[in-house]
N, C-alpha and C positions, 0 to 999 in steps of 0.2 A: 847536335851538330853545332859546330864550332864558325865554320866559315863555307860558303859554298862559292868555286867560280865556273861563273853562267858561260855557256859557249859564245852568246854574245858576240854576234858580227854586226850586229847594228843594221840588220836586214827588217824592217819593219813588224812582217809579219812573224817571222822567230822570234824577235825580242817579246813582240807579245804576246806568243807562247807561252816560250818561259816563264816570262815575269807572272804571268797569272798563275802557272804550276806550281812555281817555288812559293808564292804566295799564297796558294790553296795548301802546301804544306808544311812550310815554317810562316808564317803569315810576314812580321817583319822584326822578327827577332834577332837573326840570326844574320852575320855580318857578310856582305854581297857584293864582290865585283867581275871583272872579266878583264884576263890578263891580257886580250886581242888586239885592245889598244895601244900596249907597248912592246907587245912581240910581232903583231902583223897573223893574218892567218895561215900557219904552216904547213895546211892540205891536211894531208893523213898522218905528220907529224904532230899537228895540234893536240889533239888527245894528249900524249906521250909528254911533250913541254909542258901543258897545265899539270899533268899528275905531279910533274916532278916541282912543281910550285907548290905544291899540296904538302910534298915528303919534304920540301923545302923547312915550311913552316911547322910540319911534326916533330921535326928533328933539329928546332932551331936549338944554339945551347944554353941561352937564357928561358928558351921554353914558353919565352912572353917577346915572342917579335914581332913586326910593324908586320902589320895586312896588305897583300897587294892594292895601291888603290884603285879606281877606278877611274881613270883620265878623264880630260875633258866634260867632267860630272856638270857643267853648265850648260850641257846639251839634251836635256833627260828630256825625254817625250814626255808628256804631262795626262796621258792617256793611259801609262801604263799604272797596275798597281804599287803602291808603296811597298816599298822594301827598302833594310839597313843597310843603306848604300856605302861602302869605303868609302872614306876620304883620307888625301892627302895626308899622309904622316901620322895615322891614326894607328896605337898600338892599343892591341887586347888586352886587358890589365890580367889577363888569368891565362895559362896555357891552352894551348890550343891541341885537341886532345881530340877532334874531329873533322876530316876536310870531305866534301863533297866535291867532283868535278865533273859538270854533265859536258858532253859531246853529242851532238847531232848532225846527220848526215843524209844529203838526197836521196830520196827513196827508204824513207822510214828506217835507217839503220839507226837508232838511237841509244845512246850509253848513259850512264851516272855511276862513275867509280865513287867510292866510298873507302876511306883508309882510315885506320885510327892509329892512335898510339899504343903501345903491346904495355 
């Protein structure tokens, strides 16, 4: 996996969900933000907006494009586990050839699309 973005609403207890799940399976290798900060949450459009950041970056035409970052990164809870947080203007030096996008939802409806490059 290349890049994963966390559904990330900055709601306490889901962040620290996630953060421990993605860290129990890519530990902090693997480059991590959430686009929610500069899209806002678009309900049941959210899913659909992050996937298409994902195809965004598969199908970039340099194949080596900048990571979405992860805003306001000077607010990190210090409680949560580490992870390869984006930063600001940070590009992958190697194509990006795997996007992960989890979405979760009240009442246990929870996704992780997964896309690669064909």
């Amino acid at each position: 996996m290349d890049y994963v973005n966390l559904h990330g609403t900055a709601t306490p207890l889901n962040d620290a969900m996630e953060s421990k799940a993605v860290n129990h399976v890519f530990g902090n290798k693997v480059a991590i933000s959430s686009t929610k900060g500069m899209t806002g949450h678009a309900l049941g459009a959210a899913a659909a907006l992050e996937l298409g950041t994902c195809w965004m970056l598969l199908t970039s035409v340099d194949k080596q494009g900048y990571l979405p970052p992860n805003i306001n990164d000077d607010q990190f809870d210090g409680e949560l586990p580490d992870l390869n947080w984006v930063k600001a203007k940070q590009k992958l030096l190697r194509p990006i050839n795997s996007c992960q996008s989890n979405s979760f939802a009240f009442g246990g409806n929870n996704i992780s699309l997964l896309i690669t490059r064909s």
